[in-house]
C-alpha positions in Angstrom: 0.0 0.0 0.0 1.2 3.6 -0.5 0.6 5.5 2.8 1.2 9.8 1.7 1.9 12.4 4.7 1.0 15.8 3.9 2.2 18.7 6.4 -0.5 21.2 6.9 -0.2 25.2 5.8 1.3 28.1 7.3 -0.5 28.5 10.2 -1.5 32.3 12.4 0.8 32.9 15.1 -1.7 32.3 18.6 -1.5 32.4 22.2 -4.0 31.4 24.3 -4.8 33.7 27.6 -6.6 31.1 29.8 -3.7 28.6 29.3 -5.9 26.4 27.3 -4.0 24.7 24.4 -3.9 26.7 21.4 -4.8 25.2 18.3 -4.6 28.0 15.2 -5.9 28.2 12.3 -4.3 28.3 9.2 -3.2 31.6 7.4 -4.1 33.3 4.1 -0.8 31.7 3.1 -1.3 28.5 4.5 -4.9 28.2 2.7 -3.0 29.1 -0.5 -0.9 26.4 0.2 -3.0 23.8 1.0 -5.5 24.7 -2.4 -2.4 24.0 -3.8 -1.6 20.6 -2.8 -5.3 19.4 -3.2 -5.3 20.2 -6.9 -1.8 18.5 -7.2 -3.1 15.4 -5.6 -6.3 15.6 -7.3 -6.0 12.9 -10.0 -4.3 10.1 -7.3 -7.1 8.5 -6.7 -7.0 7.9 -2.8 -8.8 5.2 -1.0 -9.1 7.5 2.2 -8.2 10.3 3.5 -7.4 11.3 7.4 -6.0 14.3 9.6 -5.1 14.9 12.5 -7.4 16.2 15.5 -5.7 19.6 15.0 -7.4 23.0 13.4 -4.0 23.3 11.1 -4.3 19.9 9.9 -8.3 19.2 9.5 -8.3 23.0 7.3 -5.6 21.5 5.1 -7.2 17.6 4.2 -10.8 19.9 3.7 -9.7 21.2 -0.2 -8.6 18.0 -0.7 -12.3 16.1 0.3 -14.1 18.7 -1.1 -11.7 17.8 -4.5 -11.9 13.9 -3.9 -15.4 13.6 -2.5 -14.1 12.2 0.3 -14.9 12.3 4.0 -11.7 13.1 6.6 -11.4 10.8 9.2 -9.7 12.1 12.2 -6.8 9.8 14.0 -5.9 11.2 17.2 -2.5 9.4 17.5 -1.1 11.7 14.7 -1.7 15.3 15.9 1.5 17.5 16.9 3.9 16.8 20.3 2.7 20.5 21.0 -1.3 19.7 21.0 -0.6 20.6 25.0 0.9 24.1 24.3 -1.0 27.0 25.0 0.8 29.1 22.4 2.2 28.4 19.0 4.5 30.2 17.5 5.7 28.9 13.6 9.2 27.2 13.9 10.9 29.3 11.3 9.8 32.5 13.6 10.7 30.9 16.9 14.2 30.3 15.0 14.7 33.7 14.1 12.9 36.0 17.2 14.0 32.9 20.3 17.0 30.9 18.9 17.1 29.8 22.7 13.8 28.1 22.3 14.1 26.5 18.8 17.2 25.2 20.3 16.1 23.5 23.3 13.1 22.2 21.3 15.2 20.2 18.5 18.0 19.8 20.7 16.9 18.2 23.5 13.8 16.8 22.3 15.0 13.4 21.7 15.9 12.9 25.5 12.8 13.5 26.9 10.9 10.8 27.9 7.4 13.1 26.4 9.1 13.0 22.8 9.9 9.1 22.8 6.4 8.9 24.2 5.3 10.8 21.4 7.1 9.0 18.9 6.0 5.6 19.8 2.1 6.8 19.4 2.5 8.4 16.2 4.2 4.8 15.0 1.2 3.1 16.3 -1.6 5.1 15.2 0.0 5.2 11.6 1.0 1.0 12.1 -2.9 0.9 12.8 -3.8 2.8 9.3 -1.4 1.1 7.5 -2.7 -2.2 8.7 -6.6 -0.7 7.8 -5.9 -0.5 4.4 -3.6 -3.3 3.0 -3.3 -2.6 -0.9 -4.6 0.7 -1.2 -3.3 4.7 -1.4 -4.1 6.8 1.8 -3.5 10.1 2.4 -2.8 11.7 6.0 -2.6 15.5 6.7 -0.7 15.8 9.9 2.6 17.8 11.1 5.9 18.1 10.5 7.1 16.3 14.1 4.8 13.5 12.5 6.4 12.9 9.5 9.7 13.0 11.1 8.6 10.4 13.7 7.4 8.0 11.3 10.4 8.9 8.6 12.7 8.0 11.5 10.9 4.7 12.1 11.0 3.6 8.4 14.9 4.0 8.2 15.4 2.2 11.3 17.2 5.3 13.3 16.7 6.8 16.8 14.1 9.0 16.6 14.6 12.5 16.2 13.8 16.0 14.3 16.4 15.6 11.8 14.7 17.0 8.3 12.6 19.8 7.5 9.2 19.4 5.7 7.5 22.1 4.4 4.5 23.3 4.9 2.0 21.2 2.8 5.1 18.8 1.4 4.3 15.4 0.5 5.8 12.7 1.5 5.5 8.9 0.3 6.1 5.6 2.1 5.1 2.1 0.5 4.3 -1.0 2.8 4.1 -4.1 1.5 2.1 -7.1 2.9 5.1 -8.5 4.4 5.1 -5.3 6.3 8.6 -3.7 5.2 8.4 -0.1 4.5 10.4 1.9 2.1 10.4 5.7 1.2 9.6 6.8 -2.0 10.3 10.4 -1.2 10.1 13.0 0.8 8.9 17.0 1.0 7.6 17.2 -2.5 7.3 20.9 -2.5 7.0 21.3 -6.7 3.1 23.1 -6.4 4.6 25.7 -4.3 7.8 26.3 -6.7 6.6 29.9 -7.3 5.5 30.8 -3.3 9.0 32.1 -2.6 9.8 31.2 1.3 7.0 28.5 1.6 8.4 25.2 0.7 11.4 25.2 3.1 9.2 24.9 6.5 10.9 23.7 10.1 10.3 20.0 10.8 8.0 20.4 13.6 4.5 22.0 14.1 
């Protein structure tokens, strides 16, 4: 079967007040982006299509249901290692404005016993998909720690943030029946080649 990750858009820059967890939207940019990668999946013919539980995630799968006729289905095991956080702040700005923070967030990550949690559910969940739809094409909009967690699992190393996808890349695994996975690529970016800045997005968020 051929299992396809797609990172959601540019999302808005949002802090909750309450300490609730905040869970943004995406921006004018990151709807752009995410038309985008709908019409340049529309003729792959996918089985199903799922998201992740997050608003960044579920706004990107919609223009590609509403091109597919498909309904999203929701797996909770792939939304973001932040879904706690109540403020999120776009990697490539926390880069820039708190190099401190971006630091200590793909730095350390690997360590913590929160991120190997993390990791081990994203395998899972996507294990559990994978096993769902034996011989068919799936699609799964989801987030850039995501992708790295199951990327990291495919080539067999320790799991860590150690590529950057961007924003509404695609990125295509093959499992066969025998259950070995292989990569077939990773952060497609070619229907963004003319948004200049959009297609070299963080790995996580």
């Amino acid at each position: 079967m051929e299992l396809i990750l797609i990172r959601h858009g540019l999302p808005m820059q949002v802090a909750t007040q309450d300490g609730t967890p905040a869970d943004p939207p995406l921006s004018a940019l990151g709807r752009e982006q995410a038309t985008r990668v709908a019409d340049w999946v529309r003729d792959e013919q996918f089985d199903r299509l799922y998201s992740s539980p997050m608003l960044r995630a579920r706004e990107t799968a919609n223009p590609i249901a509403e091109i597919t006729d498909m309904p999203i289905e929701v797996v909770d095991g792939v939304a973001e290692y932040d879904r706690d956080a109540d403020e999120y702040i776009p990697i490539e700005v926390l880069k820039a404005d708190y190099p401190e923070r971006w630091l200590a967030m793909v730095g350390a990550g690997v360590d913590e016993a929160g991120f190997i949690q993390f990791v081990q559910g994203v395998v899972a969940s996507i294990s559990e998909v994978v096993a769902a739809n034996a011989g068919k094409r799936i699609a799964v909009a989801c987030h850039g720690g995501v992708i790295n967690a199951w990327t990291a699992h495919v080539l067999g190393i320790e799991p860590r943030l150690f590529f950057n996808p961007g924003y509404t890349s695609i990125n295509r695994y093959m499992v066969a029946r025998s259950g070995e996975r292989s990569i077939v690529s990773l952060n497609e970016c070619a229907h963004l080649r003319d948004m200049p800045g959009s297609a070299d997005g963080p790995q996580g968020g």
